[in-house]
C-alpha positions as CSV (number, residue, x, y, z in Angstrom):
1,X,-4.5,11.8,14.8
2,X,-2.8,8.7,14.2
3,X,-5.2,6.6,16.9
4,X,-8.5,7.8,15.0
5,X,-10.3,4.8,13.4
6,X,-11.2,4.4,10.0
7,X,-14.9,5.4,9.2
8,X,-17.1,2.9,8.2
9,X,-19.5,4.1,5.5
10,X,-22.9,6.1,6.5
11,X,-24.5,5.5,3.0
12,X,-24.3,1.9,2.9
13,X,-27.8,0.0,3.3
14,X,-29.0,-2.3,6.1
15,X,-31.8,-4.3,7.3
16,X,-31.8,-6.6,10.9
17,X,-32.6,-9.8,10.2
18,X,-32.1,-13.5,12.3
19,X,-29.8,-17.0,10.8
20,X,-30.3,-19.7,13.3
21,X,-31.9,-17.5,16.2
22,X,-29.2,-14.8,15.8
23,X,-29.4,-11.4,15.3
24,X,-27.4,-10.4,12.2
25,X,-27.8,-7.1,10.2
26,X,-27.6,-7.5,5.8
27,X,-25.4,-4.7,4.5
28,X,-25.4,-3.9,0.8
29,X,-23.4,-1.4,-0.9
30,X,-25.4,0.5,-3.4
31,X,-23.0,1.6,-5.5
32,X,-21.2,-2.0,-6.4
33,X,-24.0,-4.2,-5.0
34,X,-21.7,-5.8,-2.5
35,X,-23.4,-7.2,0.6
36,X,-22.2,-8.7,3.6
37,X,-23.9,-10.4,6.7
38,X,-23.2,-9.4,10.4
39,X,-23.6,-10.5,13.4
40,X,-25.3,-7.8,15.3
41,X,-22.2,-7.1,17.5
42,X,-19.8,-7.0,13.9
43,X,-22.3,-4.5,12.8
44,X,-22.5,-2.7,15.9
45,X,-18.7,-2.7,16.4
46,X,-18.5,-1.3,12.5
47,X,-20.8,1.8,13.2
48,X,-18.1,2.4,16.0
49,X,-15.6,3.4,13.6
50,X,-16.4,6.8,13.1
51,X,-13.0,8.1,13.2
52,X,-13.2,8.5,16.9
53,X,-9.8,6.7,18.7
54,X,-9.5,3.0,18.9
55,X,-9.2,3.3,22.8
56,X,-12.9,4.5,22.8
57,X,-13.9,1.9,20.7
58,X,-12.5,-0.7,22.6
59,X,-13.9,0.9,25.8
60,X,-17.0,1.3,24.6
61,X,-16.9,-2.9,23.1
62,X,-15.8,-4.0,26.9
63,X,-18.9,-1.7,28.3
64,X,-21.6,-3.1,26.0
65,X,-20.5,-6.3,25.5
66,X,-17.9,-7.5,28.3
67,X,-15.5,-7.9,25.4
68,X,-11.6,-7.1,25.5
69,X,-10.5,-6.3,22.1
70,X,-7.0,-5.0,20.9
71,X,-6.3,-2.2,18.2
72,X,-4.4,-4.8,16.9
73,X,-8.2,-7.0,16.4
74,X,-10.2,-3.8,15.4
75,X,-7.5,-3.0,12.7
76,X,-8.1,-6.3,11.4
77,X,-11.6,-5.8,11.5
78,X,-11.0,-3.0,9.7
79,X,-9.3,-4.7,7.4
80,X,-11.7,-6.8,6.5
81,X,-14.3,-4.0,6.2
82,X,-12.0,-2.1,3.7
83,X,-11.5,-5.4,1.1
84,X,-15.6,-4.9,1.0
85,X,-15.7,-1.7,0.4
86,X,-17.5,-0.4,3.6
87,X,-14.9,1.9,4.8
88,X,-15.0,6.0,3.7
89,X,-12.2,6.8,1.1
90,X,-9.5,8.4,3.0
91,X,-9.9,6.5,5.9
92,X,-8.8,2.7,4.6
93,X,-5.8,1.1,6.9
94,X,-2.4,2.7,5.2
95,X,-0.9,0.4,2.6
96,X,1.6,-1.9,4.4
97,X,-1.6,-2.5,7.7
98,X,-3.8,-3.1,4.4
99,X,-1.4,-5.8,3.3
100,X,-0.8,-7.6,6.7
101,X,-4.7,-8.0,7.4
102,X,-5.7,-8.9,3.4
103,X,-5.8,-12.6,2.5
104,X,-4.4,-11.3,-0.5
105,X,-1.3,-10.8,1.4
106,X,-0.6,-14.2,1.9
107,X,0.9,-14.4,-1.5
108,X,3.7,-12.7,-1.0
109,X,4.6,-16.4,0.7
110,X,3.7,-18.8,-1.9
111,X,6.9,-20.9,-2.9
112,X,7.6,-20.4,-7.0
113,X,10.0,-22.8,-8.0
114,X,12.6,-21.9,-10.2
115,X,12.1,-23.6,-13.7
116,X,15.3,-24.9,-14.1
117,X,14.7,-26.8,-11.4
118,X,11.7,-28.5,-12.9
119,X,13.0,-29.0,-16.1
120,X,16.5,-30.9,-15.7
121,X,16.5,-34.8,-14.9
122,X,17.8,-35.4,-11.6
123,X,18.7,-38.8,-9.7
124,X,18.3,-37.2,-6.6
125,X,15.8,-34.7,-5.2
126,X,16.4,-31.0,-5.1
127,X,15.3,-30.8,-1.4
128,X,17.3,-33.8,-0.2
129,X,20.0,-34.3,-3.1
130,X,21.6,-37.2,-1.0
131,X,18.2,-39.5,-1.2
132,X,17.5,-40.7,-5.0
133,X,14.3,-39.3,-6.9
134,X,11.2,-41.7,-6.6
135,X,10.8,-43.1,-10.9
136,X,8.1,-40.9,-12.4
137,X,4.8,-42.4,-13.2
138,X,4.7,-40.6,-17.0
């Protein structure tokens, strides 16, 4: 059933509670002790993921709420629930949708320059060799 959403995890513990006049839910994890605040309609959308399809979560989000949500968004929520922890075993996002919604996965972009580059004196820049390199302060 490759439309079946992950399942969020039935063992985890909650209590409602209110930040600023809005309803929120605490959930902790009692095996790590990982806990993470929701709004009421993050929590509610998380007990949604029971492994039923995303079309039936998303109908069920635009009949309680008036909200239009994508797979694409509830993946990502998904996401999100998985780098906590929240989400049954066997059920996280496979490895490349893991990658695309982690913030870890922004690393994969960060610029490394190459050493060499660094390390020999230049009179010109090695993005615009044509201007001439500023004098270094040192």
């Amino acid at each position: 059933m490759d439309d079946a959403s992950p399942r969020f995890r039935q063992d985890l513990e909650s209590s409602n509670t209110e930040a600023d006049g809005v309803a929120c839910v605490d959930v902790t994890d009692p095996k790590t002790g990982t806990n993470f605040r929701f709004y009421d309609f993050e929590y509610q959308l998380a007990q949604q993921l029971n492994g039923q399809p995303f079309d039936d979560v998303i109908a069920w989000a635009s009949a309680a709420y008036g909200v239009d949500l994508t797979v694409e968004g509830i993946k990502e929520f998904a996401g999100r629930l998985s780098e906590l922890g929240f989400l049954e075993a066997g059920s996280e996002l496979d490895d490349a949708e893991a990658e695309w919604v982690a913030a870890e996965g922004a690393k994969t972009a960060q610029f490394v320059p190459d050493p060499g580059m660094l390390d020999s004196p230049s009179k010109h820049t090695p993005v615009a060799p044509m201007l001439p390199a500023l004098p270094s302060s040192a």
